[in-house]
C-alpha positions in Angstrom: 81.1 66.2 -48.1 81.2 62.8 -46.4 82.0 64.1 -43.0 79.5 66.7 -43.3 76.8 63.9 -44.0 78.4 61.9 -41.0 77.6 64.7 -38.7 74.2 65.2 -39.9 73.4 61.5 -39.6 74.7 61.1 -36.2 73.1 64.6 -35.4 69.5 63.4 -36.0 69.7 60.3 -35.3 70.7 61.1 -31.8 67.7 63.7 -31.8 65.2 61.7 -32.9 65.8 58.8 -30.4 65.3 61.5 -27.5 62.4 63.3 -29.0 59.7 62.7 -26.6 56.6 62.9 -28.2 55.2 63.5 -31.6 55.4 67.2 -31.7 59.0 67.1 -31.6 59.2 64.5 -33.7 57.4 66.7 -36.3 59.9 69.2 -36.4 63.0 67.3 -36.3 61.5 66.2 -39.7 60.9 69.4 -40.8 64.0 70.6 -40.0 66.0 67.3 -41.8 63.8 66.8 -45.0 61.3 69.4 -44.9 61.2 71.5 -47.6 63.6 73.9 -46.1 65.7 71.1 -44.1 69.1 70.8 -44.0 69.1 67.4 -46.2 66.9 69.2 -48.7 69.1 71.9 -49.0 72.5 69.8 -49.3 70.2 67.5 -52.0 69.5 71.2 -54.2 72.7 71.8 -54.0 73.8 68.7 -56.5 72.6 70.6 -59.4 75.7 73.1 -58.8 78.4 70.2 -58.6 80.2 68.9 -61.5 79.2 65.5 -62.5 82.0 63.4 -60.9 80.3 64.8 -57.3 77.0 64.5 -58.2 78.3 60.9 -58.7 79.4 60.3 -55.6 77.3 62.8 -53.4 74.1 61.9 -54.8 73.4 57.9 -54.0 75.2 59.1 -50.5 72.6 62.0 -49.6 69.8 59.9 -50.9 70.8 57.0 -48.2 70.8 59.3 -45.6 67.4 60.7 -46.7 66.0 57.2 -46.5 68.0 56.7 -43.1 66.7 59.5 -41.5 62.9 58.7 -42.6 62.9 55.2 -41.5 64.3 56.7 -38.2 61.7 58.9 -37.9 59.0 56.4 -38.7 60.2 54.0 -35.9 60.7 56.4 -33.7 56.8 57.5 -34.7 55.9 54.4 -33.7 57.5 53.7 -30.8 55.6 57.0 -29.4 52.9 55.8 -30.2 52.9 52.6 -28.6 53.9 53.9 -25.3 51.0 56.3 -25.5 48.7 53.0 -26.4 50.3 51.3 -23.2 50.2 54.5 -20.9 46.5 54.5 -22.0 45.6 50.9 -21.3 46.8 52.1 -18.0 44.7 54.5 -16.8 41.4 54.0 -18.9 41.3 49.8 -17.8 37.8 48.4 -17.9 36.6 45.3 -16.6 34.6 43.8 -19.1 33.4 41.4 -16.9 31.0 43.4 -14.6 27.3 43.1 -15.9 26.0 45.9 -17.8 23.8 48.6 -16.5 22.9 50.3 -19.3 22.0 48.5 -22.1 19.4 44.9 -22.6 19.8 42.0 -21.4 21.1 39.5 -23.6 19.3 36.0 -24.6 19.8 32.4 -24.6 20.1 31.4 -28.5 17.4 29.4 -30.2 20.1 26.4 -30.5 21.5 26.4 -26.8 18.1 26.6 -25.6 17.0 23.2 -27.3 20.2 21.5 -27.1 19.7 21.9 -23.0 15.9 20.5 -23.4 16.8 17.9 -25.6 19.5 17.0 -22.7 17.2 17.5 -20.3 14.2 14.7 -21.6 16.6 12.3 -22.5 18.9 12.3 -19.0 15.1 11.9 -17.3 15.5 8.7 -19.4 18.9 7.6 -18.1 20.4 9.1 -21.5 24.0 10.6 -20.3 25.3 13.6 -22.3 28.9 12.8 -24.3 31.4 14.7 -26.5 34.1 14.1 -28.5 36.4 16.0 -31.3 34.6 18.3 -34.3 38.1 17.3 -36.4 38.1 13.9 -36.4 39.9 10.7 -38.3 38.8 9.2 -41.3 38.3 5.5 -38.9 35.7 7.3 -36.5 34.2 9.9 -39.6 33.4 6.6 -41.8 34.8 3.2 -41.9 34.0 2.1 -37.9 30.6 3.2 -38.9 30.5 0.9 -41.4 30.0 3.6 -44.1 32.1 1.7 -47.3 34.8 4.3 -49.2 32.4 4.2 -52.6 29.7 6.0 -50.2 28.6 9.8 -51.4 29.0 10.8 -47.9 32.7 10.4 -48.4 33.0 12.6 -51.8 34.7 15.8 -51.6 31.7 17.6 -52.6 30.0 16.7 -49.3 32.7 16.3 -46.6 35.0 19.4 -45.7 38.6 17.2 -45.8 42.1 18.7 -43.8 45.1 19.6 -45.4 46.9 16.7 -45.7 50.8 17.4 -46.3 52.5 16.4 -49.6 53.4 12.8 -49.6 51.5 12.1 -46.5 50.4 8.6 -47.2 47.6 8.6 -44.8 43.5 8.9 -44.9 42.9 12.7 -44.3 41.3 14.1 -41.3 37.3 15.4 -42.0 35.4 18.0 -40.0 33.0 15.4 -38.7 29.9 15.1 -40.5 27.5 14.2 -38.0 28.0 13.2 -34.1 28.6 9.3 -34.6 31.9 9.3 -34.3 31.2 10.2 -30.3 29.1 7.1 -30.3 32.4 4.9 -31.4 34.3 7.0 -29.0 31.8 6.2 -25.9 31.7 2.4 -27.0 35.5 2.1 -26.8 35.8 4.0 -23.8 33.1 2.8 -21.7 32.0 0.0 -23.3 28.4 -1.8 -22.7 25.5 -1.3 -21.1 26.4 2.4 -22.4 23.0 5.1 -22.6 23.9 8.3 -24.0 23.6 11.1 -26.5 26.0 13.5 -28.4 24.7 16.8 -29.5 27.2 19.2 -31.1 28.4 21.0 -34.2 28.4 19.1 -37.8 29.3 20.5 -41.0 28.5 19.8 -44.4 29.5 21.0 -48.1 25.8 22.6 -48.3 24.4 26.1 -48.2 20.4 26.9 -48.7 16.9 27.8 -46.6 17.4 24.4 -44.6 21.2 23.9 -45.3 24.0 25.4 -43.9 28.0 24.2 -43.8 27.8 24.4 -40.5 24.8 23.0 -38.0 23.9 21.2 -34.9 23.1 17.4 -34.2 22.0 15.1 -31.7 22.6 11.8 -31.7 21.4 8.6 -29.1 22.5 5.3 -28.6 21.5 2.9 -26.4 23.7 -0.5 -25.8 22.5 -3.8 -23.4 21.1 -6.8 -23.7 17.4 -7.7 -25.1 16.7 -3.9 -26.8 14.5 -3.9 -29.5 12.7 -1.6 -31.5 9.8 -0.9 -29.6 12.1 0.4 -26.9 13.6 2.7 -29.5 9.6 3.3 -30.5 8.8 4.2 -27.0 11.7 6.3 -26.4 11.4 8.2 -29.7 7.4 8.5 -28.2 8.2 9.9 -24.8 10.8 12.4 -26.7 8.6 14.0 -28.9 5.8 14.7 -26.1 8.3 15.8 -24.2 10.1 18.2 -26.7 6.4 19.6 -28.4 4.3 19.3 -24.5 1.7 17.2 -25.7 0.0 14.5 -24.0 0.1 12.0 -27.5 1.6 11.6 -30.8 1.7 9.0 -33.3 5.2 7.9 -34.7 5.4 6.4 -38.0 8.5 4.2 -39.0 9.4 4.0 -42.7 12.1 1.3 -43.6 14.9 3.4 -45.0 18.9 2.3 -45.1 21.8 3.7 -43.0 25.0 1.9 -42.9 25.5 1.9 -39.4 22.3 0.5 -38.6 20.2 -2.4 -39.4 17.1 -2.1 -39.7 17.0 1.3 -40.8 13.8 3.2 -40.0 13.1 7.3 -40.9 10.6 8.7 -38.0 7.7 10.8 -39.0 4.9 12.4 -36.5 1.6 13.3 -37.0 0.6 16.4 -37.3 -1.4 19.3 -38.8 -0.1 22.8 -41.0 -3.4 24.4 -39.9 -3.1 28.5 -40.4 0.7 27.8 -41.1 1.7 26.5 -37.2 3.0 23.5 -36.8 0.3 21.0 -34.4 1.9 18.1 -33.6 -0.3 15.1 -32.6 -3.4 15.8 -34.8 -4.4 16.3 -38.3 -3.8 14.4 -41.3 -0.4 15.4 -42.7 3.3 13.7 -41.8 6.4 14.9 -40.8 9.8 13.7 -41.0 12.0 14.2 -37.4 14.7 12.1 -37.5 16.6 8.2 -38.5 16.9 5.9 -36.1 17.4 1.9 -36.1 18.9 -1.0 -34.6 23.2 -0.5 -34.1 24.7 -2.5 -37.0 26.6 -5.5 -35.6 29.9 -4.9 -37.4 29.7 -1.0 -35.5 29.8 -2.7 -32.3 32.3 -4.7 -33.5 34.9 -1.8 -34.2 33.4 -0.5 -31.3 35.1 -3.4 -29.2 31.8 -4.4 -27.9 30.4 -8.3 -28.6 27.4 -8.1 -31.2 26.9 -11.3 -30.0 26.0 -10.1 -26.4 24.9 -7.1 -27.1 22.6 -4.8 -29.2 21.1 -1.6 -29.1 19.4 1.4 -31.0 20.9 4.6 -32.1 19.1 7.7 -33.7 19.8 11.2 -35.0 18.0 14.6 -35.5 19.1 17.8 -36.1 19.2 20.3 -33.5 18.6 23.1 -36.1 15.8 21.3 -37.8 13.4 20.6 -34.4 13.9 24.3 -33.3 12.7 25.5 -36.4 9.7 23.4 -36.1 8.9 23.9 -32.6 9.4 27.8 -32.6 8.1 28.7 -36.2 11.8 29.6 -37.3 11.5 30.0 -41.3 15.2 30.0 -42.6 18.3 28.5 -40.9 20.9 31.1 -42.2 19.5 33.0 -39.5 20.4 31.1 -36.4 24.0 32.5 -37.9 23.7 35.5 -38.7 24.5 37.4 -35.6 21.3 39.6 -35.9 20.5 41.2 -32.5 16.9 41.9 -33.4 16.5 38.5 -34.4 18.0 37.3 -31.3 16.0 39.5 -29.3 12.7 37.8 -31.1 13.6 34.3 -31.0 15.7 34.1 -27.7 15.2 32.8 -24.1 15.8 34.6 -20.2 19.2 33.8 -19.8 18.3 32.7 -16.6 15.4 30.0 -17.2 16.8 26.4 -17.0 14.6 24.3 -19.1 13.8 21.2 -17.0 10.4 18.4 -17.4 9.1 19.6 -14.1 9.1 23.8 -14.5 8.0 23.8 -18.3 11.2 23.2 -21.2 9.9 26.5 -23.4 9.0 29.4 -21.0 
């Protein structure tokens, strides 16, 4: 019995490693553990053997059952990752040749103002910097001046890393709004330093205006004998810039940020007439941004000399000013991946905002 078994293992074995395609692969297994096969007809027979060969001849047939199916499954495989390969082959596409066929695709709502926001402020001297979207606690918070009792640092606000078991050290955050590149440009580059830092933020909050995930953009400006009114008339020039009108009023609330001092929110004039936003006229007020003068003890961590220097720094969110300017009601749906949506609310890829040829065209 146990040389009979032999031969049928190394039998089919040998003839499924040289079937060639699945066909013959089909009735190799047919003819080993079909319902007629030879395996099935040798595993029938157990019923006719005494017990003492049942004992033996049954956990013996039973391996080479499963031998022969795990054989055949491989070998299943193998075909048909060669016929995967062979057709990779011949039926290659280059995805990179422009489509013929179908629409054109758009600019997204969100690249489309990040590169008009970068376009007013570098007509201002503003140049654009990056930095990580993981970043240290240090850069996150405490050079920022932002103490550890601070909401902003609870786990129901900030996305914390993994941090592995006994690891002593602060954990790492997904950065919760673009000052950390600020710290970053300061310790690099030092002062006079004129820059902003747009890029992705992300947030424990999830609503109409609120998503885990958004876009900032923060300035800074560092040299000696800044004040607010060159923050005021920067602020000024931005928002006639970003909206296209010829004159807005800016009204400066005292507020508190810890890594500035004073602390002002920005609000412009405008008007909800007929539901569009008009900015420049009209009775009503609108919050843009935060802004104030650099705290002295961020320069200090900085590496730059409060003492010598000073400077203003400011924030907005990307999301929030192309909602406003392009009537955009929810922010889920800059996410979504909606092609109708992107169709409404997107640019020609091919029109580079600039101050000169229009920003919005």
């Amino acid at each position: 019995m146990e040389t009979g078994m032999d031969d049928l293992r190394q039998k089919y074995l040998g003839l499924i490693s040289g079937a060639a395609d699945e066909a013959s692969l089909e009735n190799l297994r047919v003819q080993a553990v079909g319902k007629k096969g030879e395996i099935s007809l040798k595993m029938r027979g157990l019923g006719k053997m005494s017990p003492e060969e049942r004992k033996e001849a049954g956990p013996a047939l039973n391996a080479l059952k499963d031998e022969i199916n795990s054989a055949l499954a491989a070998k299943k495989s193998a075909l048909a990752d060669a016929a995967l390969d062979a057709r990779l082959q011949s039926e290659w596409l280059d995805v990179s040749l422009p489509g013929r066929r179908y629409r054109q695709g758009t600019i997204h709502p969100i690249s489309q103002v990040t590169e008009e926001v970068s376009a007013i402020f570098a007509d201002m001297g503003f140049a654009v910097a990056e930095g990580p979207q993981i970043d240290s606690d240090w850069y996150n918070f405490d050079a920022l001046n932002i103490p550890g009792h601070h909401p902003a640092r609870a786990e129901m606000d900030t996305f914390y890393m993994h941090r592995a078991e006994g690891d002593e050290r602060a954990p790492n955050v997904l950065r919760t709004h673009t000052s950390p590149v600020q710290i970053r440009s300061m310790e690099a580059h030092g002062a006079p330093i004129r820059i902003i830092a747009p890029g992705r933020v992300y947030r424990a909050d999830y609503d109409q205006t609120h998503t885990p995930m958004f876009h900032q953009v923060e300035g800074l400006a560092i040299d000696k004998g800044i004040s607010m009114a060159n923050l005021k008339w920067v602020l000024e020039e931005f928002v006639k810039a970003y909206f296209e009108v010829d004159a807005v009023d800016l009204r400066f609330r005292a507020s508190h940020f810890p890594f500035t001092e004073p602390s002002a929110e920005v609000d412009i004039r405008c008007s909800w007439e007929g539901g569009t936003l008009k900015v420049g006229e009209g009775d009503d007020w609108l919050e843009i941004l935060g802004s104030g003068m650099v705290h002295p003890k961020v320069l200090q961590n900085s590496g730059v000399d409060p003492a010598e220097w000073q400077g203003f720094a400011f924030g907005m969110g990307i999301d929030r000013i192309a909602m406003l300017k392009y009537g955009i009601p929810d922010l889920r749906a800059f996410f979504d991946s909606d092609l109708r949506w992107l169709r409404h609310y997107g640019f020609a890829a091919l029109d580079q905002p600039n101050l000169h040829g229009g920003l919005s065209r």
